[in-house]
C-alpha positions as CSV (number, residue, x, y, z in Angstrom):
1,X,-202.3,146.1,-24.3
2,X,-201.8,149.5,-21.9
3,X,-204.7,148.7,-19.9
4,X,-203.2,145.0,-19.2
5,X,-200.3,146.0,-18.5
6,X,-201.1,148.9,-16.2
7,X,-203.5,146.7,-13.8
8,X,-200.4,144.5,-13.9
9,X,-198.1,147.1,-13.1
10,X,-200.7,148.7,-9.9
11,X,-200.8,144.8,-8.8
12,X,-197.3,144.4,-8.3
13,X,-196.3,147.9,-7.1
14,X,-199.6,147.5,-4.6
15,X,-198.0,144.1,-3.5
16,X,-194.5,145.6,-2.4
17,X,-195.8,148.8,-0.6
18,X,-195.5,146.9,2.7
19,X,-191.6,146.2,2.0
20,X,-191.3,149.9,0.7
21,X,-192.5,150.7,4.0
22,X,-190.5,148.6,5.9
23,X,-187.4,149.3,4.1
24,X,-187.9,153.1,4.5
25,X,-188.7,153.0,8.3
26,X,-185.5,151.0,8.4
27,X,-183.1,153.4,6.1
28,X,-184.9,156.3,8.3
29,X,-184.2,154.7,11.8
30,X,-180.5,153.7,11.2
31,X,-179.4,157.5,9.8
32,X,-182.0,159.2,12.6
33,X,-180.6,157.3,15.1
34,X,-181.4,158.4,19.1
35,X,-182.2,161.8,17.6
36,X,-185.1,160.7,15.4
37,X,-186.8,158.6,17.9
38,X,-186.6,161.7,20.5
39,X,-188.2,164.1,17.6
40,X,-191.3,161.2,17.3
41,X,-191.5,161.4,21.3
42,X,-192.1,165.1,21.3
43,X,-194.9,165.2,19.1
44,X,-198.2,164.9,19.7
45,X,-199.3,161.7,20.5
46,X,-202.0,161.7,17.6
47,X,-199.4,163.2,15.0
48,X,-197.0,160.4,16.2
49,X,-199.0,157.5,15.4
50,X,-200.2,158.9,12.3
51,X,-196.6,158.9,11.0
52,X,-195.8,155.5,12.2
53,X,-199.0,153.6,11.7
54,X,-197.9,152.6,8.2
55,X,-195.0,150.9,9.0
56,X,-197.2,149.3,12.4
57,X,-199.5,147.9,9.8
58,X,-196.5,146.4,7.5
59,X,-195.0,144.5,10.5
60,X,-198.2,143.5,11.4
61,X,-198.6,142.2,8.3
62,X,-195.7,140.2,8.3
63,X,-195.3,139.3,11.6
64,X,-196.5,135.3,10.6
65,X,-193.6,133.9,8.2
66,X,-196.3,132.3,6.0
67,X,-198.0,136.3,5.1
68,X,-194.7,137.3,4.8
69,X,-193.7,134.7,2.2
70,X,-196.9,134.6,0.0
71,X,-196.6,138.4,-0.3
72,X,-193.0,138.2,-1.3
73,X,-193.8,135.4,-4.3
74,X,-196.6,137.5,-5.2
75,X,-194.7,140.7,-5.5
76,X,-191.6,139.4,-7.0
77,X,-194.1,137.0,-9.0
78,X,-196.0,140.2,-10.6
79,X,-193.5,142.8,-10.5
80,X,-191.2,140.1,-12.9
81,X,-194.3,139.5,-15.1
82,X,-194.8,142.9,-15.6
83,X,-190.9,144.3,-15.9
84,X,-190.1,141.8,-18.8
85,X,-193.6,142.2,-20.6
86,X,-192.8,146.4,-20.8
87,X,-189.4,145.2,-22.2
88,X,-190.4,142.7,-24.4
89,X,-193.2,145.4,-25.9
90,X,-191.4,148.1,-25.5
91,X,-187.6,147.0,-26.2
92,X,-185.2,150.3,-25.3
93,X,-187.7,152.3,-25.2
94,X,-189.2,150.8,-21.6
95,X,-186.1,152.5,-20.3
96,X,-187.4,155.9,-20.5
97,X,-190.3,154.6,-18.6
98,X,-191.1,155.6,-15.1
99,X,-192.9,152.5,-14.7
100,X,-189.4,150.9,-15.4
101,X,-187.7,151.7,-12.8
102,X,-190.8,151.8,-10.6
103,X,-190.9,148.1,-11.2
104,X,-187.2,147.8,-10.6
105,X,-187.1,149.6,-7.4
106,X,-189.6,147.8,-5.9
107,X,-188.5,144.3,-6.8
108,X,-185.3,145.5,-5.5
109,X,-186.7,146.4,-2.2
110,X,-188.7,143.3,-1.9
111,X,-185.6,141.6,-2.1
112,X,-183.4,143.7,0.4
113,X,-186.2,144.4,3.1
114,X,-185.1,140.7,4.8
115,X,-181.5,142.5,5.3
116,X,-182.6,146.0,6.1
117,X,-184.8,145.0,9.0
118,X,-182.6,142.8,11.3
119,X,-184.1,141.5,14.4
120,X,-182.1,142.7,17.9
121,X,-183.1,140.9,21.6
122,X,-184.7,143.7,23.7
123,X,-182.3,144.1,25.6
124,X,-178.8,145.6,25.0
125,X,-175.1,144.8,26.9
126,X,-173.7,148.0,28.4
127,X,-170.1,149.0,27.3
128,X,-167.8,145.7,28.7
129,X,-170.3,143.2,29.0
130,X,-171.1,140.6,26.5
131,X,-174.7,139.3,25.5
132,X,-175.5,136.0,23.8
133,X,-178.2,135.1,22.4
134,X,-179.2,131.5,23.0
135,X,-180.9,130.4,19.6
136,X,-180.1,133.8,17.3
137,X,-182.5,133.6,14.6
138,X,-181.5,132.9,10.8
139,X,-182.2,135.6,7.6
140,X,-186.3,134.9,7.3
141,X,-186.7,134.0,11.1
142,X,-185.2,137.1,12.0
143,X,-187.0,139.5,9.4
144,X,-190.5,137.7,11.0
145,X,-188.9,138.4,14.6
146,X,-188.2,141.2,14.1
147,X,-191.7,142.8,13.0
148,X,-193.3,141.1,15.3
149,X,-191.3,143.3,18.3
150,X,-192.0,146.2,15.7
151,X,-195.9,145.2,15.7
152,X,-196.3,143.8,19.5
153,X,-197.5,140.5,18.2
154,X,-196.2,137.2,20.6
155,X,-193.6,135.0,19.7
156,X,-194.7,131.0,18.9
157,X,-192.2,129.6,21.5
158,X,-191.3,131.0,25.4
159,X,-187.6,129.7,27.0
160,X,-187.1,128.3,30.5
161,X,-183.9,128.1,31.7
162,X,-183.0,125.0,33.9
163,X,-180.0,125.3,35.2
164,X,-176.4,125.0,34.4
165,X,-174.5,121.5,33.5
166,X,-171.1,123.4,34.4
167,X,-169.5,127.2,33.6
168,X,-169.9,127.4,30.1
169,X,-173.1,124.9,29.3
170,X,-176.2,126.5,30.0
171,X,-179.5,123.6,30.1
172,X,-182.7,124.6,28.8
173,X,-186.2,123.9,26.9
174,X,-188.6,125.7,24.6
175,X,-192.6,126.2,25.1
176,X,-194.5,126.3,22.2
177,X,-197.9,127.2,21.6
178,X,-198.6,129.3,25.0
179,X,-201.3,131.7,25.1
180,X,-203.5,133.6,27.3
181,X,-206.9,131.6,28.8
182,X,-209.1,134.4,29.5
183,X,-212.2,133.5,31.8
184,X,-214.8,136.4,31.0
185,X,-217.6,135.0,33.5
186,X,-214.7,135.6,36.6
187,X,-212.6,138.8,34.8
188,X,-209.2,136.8,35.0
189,X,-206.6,135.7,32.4
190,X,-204.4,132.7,32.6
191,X,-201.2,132.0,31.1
192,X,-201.4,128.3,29.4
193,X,-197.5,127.3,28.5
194,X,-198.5,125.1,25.8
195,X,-196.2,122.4,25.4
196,X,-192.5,121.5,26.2
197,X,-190.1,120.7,24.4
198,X,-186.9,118.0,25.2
199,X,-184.0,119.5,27.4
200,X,-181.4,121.3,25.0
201,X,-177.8,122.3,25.9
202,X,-176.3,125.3,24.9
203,X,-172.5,125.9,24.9
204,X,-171.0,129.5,25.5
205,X,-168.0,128.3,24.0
206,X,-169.2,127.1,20.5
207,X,-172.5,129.3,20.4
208,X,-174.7,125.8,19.5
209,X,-177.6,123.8,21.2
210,X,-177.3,120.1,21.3
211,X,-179.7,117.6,22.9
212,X,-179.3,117.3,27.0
213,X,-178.8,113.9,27.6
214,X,-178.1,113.9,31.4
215,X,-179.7,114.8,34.6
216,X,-181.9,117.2,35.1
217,X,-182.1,117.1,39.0
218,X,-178.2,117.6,39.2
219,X,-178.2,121.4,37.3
220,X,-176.6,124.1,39.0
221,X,-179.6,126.4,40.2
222,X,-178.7,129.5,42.1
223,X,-181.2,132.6,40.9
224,X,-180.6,136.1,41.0
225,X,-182.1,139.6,41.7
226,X,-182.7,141.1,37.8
227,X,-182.0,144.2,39.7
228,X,-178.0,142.8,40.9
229,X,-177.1,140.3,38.3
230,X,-178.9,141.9,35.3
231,X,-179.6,145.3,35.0
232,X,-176.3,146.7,35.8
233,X,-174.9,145.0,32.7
234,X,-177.6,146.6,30.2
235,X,-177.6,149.7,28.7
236,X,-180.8,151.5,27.6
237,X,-181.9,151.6,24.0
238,X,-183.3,154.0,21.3
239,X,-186.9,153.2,20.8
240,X,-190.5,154.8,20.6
241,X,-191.3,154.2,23.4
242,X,-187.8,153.7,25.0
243,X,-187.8,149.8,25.5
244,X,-186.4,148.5,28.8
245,X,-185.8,145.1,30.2
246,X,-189.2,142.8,30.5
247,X,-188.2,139.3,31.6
248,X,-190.2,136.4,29.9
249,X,-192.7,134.0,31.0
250,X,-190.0,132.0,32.7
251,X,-187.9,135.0,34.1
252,X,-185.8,134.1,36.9
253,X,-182.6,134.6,36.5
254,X,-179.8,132.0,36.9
255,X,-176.4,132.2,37.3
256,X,-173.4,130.1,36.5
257,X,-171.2,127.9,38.8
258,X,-168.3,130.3,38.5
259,X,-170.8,133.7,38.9
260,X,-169.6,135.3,35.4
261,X,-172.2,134.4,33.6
262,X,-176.1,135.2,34.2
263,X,-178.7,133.1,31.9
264,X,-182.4,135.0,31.7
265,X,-184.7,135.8,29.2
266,X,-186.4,139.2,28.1
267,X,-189.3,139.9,25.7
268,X,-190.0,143.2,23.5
269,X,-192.8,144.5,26.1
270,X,-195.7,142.7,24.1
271,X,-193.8,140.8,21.2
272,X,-191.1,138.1,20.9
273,X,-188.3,136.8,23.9
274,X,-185.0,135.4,23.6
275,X,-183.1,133.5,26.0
276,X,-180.0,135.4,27.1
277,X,-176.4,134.8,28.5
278,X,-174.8,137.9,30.3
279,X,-170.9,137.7,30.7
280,X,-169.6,140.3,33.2
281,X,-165.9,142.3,32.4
């Protein structure tokens, strides 16, 4: 029955390396801080990747929500399976058992990885501004989002702003399925948008999208210099490397009726974009 068990008990502690990783490049990051990220970026480059390529590798993983949840079911599946068959063998004795609270600390870790690793938009409101995210993304969505910035892997959808109804309602629509034609006989790349979705209607007032029901053509549509409207009310970010202000596929910048409010979008270099609402002091 020991051999059983322990193939059991390598399956499921195999099966939640990725969230150990993840969870301890996330309890690592939030007490390093600024500090740790600017002892990684004085290191050799090759000594630098080797320390984070475990965690690259993790996000990668579970940067698609559907890897992400059969690795979680088959974790929690196997590390259950083989935490009540050591008790149920083993009785009180399965508490003096390193493979006890092996078992117990990964399931726990499988469990609170979703909540360690919180997703945050690439860019970051300097001291007095405000930032909104237009469509914040739930607990799973987020966890997903979040390793793919970590990982440099593309978000499914792309935001275009279209204008503003009035001051505080902000009109826009979602591309989904874009992707990059590449033409190899002419050495050229071209972005394909993929397709649109219906005009949404976002509200800085409640925070919530609602269908656009009215004109299109009669949006408020004044753009902006990122360099005037946007960049002044950022702040730079801890990162490896230092992540600055990329605007997305549909980046110009629009700005409200009243001029307090800028609408744009900004991507993690490589990974995921949000769409954006800047409110001045």
């Amino acid at each position: 029955m020991k051999r059983p068990h322990s193939i059991l008990t390598a399956l499921a502690l195999l099966a939640s390396l990725p969230f150990c990783v993840l969870g301890a490049a996330s309890l690592l990051g939030q007490m390093g801080g600024d500090q740790l990220f600017r002892y990684l970026s004085d290191l050799p480059t090759i000594l630098t990747a080797s320390l984070t390529a475990p965690t690259f590798f993790a996000a990668l993983l579970f940067s698609r929500a559907e890897r992400y949840l059969a690795f979680g079911i088959a974790a929690l599946g196997l590390g259950l399976a083989a935490w009540v068959w050591l008790i149920a063998t083993e009785r009180r004795a399965a508490f003096h058992r390193a493979r006890f609270w092996s078992l117990g600390l990964a399931l726990v870790t499988v469990v609170a990885v979703p909540f360690l690793v919180s997703y945050r938009p690439a860019a970051k409101a300097a001291p007095g501004w405000t930032l909104r995210i237009v469509e914040p993304p739930g607990l799973l969505d987020g966890f997903v989002r979040a390793c793919q910035a970590v990982a440099e892997v593309q978000g499914e959808c792309q935001y275009e702003p279209l204008g503003w109804a009035n001051e505080e309602t902000l009109v826009y629509r979602k591309w989904c399925g874009g992707r990059f034609q590449v033409d190899m006989a002419n050495a050229r790349s071209e972005w394909d948008p993929g397709v649109a979705g219906p005009p949404l209607a976002y509200s800085v007032a409640t925070g919530r999208s609602t269908p656009f029901e009215g004109d299109p053509g009669s949006l408020y549509r004044q753009t902006c210099s990122p360099s005037r409207c946007v960049t002044p009310g950022l702040t730079a970010q801890a990162g490896f490397p230092p992540p600055g202000y990329f605007s997305g596929h549909f980046g110009d910048p629009l700005l409200s009726p009243d001029g307090r409010r800028v609408a744009f979008t900004a991507r993690h270099v490589y990974g995921p974009e949000d769409l954006l609402v800047l409110e001045g002091p």
